[in-house]
C-alpha positions as CSV (number, residue, x, y, z in Angstrom):
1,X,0.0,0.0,0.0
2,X,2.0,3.0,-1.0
3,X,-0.1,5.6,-0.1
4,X,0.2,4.4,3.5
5,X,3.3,4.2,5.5
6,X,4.8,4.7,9.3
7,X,6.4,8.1,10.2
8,X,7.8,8.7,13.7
9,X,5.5,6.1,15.1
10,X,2.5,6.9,13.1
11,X,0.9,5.7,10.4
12,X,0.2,8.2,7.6
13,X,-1.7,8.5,4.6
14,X,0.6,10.5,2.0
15,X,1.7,12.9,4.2
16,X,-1.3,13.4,6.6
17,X,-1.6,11.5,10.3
18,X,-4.2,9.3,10.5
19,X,-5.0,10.3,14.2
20,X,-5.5,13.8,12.6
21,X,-8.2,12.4,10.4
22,X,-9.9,10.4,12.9
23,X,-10.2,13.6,15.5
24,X,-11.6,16.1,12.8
25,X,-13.9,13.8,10.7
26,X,-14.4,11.0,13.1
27,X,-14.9,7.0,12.7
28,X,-15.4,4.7,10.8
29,X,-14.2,6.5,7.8
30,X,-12.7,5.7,4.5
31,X,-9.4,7.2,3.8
32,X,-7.5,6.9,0.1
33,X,-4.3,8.1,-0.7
34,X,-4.5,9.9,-4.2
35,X,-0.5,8.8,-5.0
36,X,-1.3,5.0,-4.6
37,X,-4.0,5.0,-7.3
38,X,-1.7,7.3,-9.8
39,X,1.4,5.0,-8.8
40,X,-0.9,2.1,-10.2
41,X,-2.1,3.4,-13.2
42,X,1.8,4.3,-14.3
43,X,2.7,0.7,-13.1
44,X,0.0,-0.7,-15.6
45,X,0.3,2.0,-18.4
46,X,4.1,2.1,-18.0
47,X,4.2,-1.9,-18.7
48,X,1.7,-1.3,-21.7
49,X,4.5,1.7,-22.9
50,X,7.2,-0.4,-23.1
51,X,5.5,-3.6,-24.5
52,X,3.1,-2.5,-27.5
53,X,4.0,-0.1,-30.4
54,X,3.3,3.7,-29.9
55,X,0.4,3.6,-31.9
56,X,-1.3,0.4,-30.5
57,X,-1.7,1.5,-26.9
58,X,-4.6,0.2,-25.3
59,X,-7.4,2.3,-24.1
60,X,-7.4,1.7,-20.2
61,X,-11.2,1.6,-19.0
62,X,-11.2,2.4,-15.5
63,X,-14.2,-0.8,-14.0
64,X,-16.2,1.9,-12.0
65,X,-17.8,-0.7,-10.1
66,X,-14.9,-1.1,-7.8
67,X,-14.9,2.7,-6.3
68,X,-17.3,5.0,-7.9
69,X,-16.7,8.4,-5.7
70,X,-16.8,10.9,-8.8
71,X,-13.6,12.4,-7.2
72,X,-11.8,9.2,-7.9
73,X,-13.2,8.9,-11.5
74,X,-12.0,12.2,-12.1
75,X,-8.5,11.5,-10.8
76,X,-8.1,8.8,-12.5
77,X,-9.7,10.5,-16.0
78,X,-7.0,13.3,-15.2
79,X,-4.7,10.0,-15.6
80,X,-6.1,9.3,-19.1
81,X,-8.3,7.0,-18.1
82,X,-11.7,5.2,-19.9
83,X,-14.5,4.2,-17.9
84,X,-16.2,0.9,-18.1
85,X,-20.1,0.9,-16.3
86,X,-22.4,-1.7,-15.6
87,X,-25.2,0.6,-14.9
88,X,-27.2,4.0,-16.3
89,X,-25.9,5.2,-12.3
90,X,-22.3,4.4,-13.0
91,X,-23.0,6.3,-16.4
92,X,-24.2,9.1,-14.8
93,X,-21.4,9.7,-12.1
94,X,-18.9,8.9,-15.1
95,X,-20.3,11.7,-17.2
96,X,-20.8,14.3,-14.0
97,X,-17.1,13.3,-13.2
98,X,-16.1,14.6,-17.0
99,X,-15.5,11.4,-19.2
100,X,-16.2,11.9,-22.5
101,X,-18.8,9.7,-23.6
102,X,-16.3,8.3,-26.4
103,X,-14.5,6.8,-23.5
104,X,-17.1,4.6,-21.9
105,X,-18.0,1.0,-22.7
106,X,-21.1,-0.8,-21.0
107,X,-21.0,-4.0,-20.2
108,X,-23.3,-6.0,-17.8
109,X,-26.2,-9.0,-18.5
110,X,-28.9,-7.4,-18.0
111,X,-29.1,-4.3,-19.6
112,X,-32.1,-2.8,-19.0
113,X,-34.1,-0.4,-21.2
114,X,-33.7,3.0,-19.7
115,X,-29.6,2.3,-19.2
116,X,-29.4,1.4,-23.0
117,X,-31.7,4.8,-23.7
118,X,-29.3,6.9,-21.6
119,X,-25.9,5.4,-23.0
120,X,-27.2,6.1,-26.9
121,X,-28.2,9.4,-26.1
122,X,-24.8,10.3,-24.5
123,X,-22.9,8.4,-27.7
124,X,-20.8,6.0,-25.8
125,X,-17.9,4.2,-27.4
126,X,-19.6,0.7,-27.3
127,X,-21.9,-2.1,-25.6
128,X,-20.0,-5.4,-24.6
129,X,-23.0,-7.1,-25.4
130,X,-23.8,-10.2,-23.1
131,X,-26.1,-12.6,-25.1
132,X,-28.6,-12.8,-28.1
133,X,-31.9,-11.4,-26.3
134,X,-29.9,-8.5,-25.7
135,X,-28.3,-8.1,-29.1
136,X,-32.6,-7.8,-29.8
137,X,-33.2,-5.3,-27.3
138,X,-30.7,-3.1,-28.0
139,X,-31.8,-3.3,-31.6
140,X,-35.3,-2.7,-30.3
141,X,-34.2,0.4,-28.6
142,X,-31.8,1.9,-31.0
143,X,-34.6,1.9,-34.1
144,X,-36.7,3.3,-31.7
145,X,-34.4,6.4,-31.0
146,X,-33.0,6.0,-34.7
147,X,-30.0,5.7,-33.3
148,X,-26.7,3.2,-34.3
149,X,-25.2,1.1,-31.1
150,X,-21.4,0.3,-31.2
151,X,-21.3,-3.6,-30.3
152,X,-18.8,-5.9,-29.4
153,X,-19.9,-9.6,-28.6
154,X,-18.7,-10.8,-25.0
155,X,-17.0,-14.3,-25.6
156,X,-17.1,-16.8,-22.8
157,X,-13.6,-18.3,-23.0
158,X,-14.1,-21.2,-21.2
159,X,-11.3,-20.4,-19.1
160,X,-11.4,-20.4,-15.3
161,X,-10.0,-17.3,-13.4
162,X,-10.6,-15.1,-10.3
163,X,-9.4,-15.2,-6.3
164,X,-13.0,-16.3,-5.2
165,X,-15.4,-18.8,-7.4
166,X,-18.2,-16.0,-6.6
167,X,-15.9,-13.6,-8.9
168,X,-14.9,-15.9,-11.8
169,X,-16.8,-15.2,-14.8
170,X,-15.0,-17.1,-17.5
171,X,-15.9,-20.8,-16.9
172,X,-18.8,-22.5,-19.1
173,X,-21.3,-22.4,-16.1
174,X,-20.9,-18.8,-15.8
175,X,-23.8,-16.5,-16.4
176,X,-21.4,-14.1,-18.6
177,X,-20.3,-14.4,-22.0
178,X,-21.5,-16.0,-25.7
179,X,-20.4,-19.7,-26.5
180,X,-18.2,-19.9,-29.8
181,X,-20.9,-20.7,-31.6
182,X,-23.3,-18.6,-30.9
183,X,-20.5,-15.4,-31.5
184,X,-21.1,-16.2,-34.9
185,X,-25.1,-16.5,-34.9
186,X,-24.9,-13.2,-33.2
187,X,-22.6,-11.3,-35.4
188,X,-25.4,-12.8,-38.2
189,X,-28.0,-11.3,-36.7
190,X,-26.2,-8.0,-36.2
191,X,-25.7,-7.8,-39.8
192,X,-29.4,-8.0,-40.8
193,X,-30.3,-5.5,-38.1
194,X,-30.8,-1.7,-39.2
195,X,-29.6,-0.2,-36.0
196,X,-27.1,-2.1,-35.1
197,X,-23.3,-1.6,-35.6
198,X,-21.1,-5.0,-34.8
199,X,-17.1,-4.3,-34.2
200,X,-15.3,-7.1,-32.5
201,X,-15.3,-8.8,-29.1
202,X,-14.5,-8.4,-25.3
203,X,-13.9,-11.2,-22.7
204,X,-13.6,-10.9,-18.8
205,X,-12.6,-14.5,-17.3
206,X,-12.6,-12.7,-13.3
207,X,-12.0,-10.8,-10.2
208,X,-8.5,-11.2,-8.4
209,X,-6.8,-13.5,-11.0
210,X,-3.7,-15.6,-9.3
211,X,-3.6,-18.2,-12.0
212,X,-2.0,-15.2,-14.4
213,X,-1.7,-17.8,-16.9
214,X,-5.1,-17.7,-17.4
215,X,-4.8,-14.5,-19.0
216,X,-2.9,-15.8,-21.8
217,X,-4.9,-19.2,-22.1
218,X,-8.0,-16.6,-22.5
219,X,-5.8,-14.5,-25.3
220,X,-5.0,-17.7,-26.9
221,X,-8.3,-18.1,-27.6
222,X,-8.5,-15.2,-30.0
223,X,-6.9,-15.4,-33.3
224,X,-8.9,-18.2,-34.6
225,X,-12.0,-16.9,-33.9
226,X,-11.2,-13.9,-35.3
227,X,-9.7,-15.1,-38.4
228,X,-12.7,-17.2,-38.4
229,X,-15.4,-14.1,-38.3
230,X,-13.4,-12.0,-41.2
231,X,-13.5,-15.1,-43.3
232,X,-17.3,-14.4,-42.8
233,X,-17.0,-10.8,-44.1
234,X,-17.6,-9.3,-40.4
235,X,-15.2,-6.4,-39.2
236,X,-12.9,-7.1,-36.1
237,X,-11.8,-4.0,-35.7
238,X,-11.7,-4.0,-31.6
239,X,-11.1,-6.3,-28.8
240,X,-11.9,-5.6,-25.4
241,X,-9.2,-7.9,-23.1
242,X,-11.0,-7.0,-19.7
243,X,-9.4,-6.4,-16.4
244,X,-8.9,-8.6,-13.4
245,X,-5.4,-8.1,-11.9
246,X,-5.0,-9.0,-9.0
247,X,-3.7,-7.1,-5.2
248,X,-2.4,-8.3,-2.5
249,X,-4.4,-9.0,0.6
250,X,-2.2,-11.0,2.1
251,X,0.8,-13.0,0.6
252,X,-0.9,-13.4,-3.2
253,X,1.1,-13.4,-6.2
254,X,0.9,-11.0,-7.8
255,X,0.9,-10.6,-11.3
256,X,4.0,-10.2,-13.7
257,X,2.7,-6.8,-15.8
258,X,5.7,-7.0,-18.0
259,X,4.5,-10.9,-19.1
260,X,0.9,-10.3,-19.5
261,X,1.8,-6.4,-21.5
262,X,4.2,-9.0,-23.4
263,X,1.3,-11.7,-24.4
264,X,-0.9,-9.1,-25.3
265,X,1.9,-7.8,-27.9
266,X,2.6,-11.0,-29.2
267,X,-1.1,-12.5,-29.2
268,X,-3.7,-9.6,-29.3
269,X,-1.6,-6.9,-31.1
270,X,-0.8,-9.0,-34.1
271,X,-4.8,-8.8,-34.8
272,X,-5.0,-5.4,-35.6
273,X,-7.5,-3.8,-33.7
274,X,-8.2,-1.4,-31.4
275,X,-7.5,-2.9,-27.4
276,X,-9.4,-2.0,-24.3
277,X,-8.8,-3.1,-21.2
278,X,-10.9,-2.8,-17.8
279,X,-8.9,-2.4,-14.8
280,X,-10.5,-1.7,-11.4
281,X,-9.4,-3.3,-8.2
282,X,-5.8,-3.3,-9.4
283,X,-6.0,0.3,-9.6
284,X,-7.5,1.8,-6.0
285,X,-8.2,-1.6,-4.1
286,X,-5.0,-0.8,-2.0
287,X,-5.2,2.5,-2.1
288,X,-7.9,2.8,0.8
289,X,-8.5,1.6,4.5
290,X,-11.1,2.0,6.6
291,X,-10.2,3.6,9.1
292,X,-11.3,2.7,12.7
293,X,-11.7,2.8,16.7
294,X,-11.7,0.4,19.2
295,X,-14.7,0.4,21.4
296,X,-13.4,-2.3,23.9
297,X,-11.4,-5.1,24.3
298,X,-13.6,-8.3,25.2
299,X,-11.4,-11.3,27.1
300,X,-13.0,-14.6,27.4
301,X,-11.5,-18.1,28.4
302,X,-11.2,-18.9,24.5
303,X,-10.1,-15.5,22.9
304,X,-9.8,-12.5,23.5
305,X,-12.0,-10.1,20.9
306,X,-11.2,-6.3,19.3
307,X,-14.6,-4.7,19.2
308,X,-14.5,-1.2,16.7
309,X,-17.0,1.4,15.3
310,X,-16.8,-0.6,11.6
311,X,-18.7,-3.1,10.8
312,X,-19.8,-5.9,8.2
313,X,-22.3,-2.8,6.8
314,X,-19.3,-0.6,6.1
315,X,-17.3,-3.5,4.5
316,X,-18.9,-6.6,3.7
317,X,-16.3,-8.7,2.2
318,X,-14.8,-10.4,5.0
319,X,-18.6,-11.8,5.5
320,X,-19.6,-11.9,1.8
321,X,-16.6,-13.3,0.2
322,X,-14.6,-14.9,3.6
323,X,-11.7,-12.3,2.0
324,X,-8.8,-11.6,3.9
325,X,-8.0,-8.0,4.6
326,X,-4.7,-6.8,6.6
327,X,-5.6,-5.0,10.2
328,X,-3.0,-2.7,11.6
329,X,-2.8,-0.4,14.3
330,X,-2.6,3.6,13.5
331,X,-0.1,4.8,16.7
332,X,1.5,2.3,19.3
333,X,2.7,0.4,17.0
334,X,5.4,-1.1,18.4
335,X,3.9,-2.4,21.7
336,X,3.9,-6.8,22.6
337,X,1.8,-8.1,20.4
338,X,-1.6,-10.9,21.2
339,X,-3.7,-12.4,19.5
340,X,-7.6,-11.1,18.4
341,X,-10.3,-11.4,16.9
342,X,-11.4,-8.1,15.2
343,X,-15.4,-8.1,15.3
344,X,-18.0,-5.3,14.8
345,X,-20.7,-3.9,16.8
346,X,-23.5,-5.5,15.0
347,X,-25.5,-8.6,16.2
348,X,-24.4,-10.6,13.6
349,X,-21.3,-13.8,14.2
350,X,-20.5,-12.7,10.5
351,X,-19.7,-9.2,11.7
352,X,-16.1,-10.8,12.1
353,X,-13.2,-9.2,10.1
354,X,-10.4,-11.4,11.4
355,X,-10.2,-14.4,13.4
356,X,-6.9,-15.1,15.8
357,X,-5.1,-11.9,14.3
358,X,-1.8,-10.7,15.7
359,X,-2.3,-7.5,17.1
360,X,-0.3,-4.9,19.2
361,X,-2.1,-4.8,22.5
362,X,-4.5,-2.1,22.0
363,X,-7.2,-0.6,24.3
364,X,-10.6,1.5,24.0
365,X,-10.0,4.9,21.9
366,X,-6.8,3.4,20.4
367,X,-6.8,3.7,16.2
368,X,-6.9,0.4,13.7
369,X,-6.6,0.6,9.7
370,X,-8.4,-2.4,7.6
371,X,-6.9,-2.4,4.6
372,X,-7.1,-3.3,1.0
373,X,-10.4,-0.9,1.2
374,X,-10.1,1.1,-1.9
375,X,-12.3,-1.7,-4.0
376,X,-15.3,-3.0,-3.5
377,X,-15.5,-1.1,0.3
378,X,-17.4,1.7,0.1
379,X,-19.7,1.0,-2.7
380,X,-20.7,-2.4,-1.2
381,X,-21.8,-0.3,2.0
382,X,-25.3,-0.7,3.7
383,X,-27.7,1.1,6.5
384,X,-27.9,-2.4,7.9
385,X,-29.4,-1.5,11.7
386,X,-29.9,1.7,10.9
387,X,-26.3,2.9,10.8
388,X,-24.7,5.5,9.0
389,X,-22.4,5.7,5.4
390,X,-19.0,6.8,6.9
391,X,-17.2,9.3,4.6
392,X,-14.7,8.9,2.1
393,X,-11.7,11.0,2.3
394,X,-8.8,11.9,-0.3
395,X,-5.7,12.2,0.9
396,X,-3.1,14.0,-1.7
397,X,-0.1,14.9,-0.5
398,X,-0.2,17.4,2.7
399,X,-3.8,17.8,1.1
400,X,-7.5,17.0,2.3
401,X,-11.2,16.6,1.2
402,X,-13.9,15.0,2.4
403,X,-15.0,13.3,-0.7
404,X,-18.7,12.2,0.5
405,X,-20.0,13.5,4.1
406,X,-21.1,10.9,6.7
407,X,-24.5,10.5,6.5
408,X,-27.3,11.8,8.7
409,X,-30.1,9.8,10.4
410,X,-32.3,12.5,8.5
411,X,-30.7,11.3,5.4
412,X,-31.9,7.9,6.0
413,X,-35.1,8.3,7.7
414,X,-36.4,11.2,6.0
415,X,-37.2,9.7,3.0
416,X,-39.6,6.9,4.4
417,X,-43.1,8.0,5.1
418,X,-46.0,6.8,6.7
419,X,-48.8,6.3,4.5
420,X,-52.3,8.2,5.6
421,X,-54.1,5.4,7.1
422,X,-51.4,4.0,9.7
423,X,-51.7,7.8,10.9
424,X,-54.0,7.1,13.9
């Protein structure tokens, strides 16, 4: 995490003290560091640089769905930066944060009628379509707004990948994707349709990809069927490689950028056609913690458990995914260490982030980070019991902004009503 790092006893995110956060804006919050997510993008960009030609760089479509703050999306659109949304929300916030429509691709299975509406009226680069019922609805849609939708067909691969088997999305059981086969029927279909504009395909085989190999088993996969589909007449003239690089959590792997930059040279490039690629975790997943306070320290005969202010609402994948996220304490950090388990408030056994975690000793009031936060933290959050969004804060440099304010028990209660006839 190289945002985040120890000074005179402390830790600090870029050059602010996390103890100064916690006493001005409170806890739980969510803290990123701004030079972690722009160390990332060089990492993966740089890699891309110094593999591929000058003039076959791939666009880099930023998956919003892993931190959607419009702050981020503009930092990392400052970077140079795509977007890639799943929803007509995510199109929103990518348009308020100042992408250019051009610059966003929409994947997702089930596109509904209003989020295909909004993306042709803005003019966005393409749909990664998803099956063959959609390929008919967004014809539907288009003719209706006399309007042509940019398509790419979304090939299932049949090749396993990601960290958990809730986020692998490349195998044949998987809900994602287009058989072989039916790539073909659907670029057919595409053909006789009016609105309709068919340019290549896109795969995605997962989340948190250790098997890197996969990557080029996937790539592999390529070159026939797309010498197969211009023997047919149909125009290749993009191919959308997805994301799914993987962080570390713990003691992963990770993977070599300089191999996979060098398989998509020597497999993807040779194809001539445009390359996007969907990065999201790998960019800002370790660029955030959430940051927390103890509330007590529970001993019992069996263990001894860390009780703080966060809880399975404010990060759900410990509970959702049983992922492993790094816990370290924020000052005394260099105290005898025991062992805890770190648990939330809420009446819940699954409001457990760590079980038997080596800890310094820490007592009530004292500072804790989780880490790994910047993916899938914040936009996974909930009002489970009634409690409250925390914030999200950017750190950059010596610099500070409260990003999205903690939420008010107006803001959640104030939009519920009672309906007339309960009013007695």
């Amino acid at each position: 995490m190289s945002g985040f790092h120890e000074k005179n006893g402390v830790l600090h995110a870029d050059s602010v003290n996390l103890t100064d956060i916690a006493a001005e804006f409170g806890t739980p919050a969510y803290v990123y560091a701004a030079s972690s997510i722009r160390d990332q993008y060089e990492k993966l960009a740089g890699s891309m640089r110094k593999a591929l030609p000058a003039g076959r760089q791939p666009m880099l479509c930023y998956a919003c769905k892993a931190n959607s703050n419009i702050a981020i999306l503009r930092l990392l659109k400052n970077l140079g930066a795509g977007l890639e949304i799943v929803s007509e929300g995510e199109l929103h916030r990518g348009l308020k944060a100042g992408f250019a429509p051009e610059q966003i691709v929409s994947t997702g299975v089930g596109k509904q009628t209003s989020e295909i509406t909004e993306a042709l009226k803005a003019g966005i680069h393409q749909f990664n379509v998803e099956s063959l019922p959609e390929l008919a609805h967004i014809q539907n849609v288009a003719s209706e707004m006399d309007k042509t939708a940019s398509v790419v067909f979304r090939l299932n691969p049949e090749v396993t990948g990601g960290g958990h088997h809730k986020i692998s999305t490349g195998r044949k059981c998987d809900k994602f994707g287009i058989s072989r086969d039916h790539i073909f029927e659907g670029f057919a279909m595409a053909k006789e349709m009016s609105h309709i504009e068919p340019l290549g395909l896109s795969m995605h085989i997962g989340s948190q990809v250790f098997t890197v190999e996969a990557f080029k088993q996937a790539f592999e996969k390529l070159p026939d069927i797309v010498k197969d589909l211009r023997a047919e007449g149909h125009n290749i003239s993009r191919l959308d490689i997805g994301g799914g690089f993987p962080i570390v959590y713990d003691d992963e792997n990770l993977l070599d950028l300089d191999a996979y930059a060098q398989w998509v040279n020597d497999i993807v490039v040779p194809l001539d056609t445009e390359i996007i690629m969907e990065p999201g975790r790998y960019l800002v997943g370790n660029a955030g913690v959430l940051l927390t306070q103890v509330l007590n320290v529970k001993e019992t005969q069996g263990r001894d458990f860390l009780v703080v202010d966060a809880a399975m609402n404010d990060l759900i994948r410990p509970t959702l995914y049983e992922a492993y996220h790094g816990v370290e304490a924020v000052q005394n950090r260099d105290v005898p260490k025991q062992a805890y388990d770190v648990v939330g408030p809420i009446c819940e056994t699954g409001d457990t982030f760590t079980t038997d975690r080596e800890l310094p000793a820490m007592a009530a009031g004292d500072l804790a980070v989780i880490k790994s936060a910047g993916a899938y933290g914040f936009c996974m959050v909930s009002n489970y019991n009634t409690r409250l969004m925390p914030p999200e804060i950017l750190v950059d440099g010596d610099n500070i902004a409260v990003i999205r304010p903690r939420q008010t028990y107006e803001d959640i209660i104030d939009v519920e009503t009672i309906p007339d006839w309960l009013k007695i």
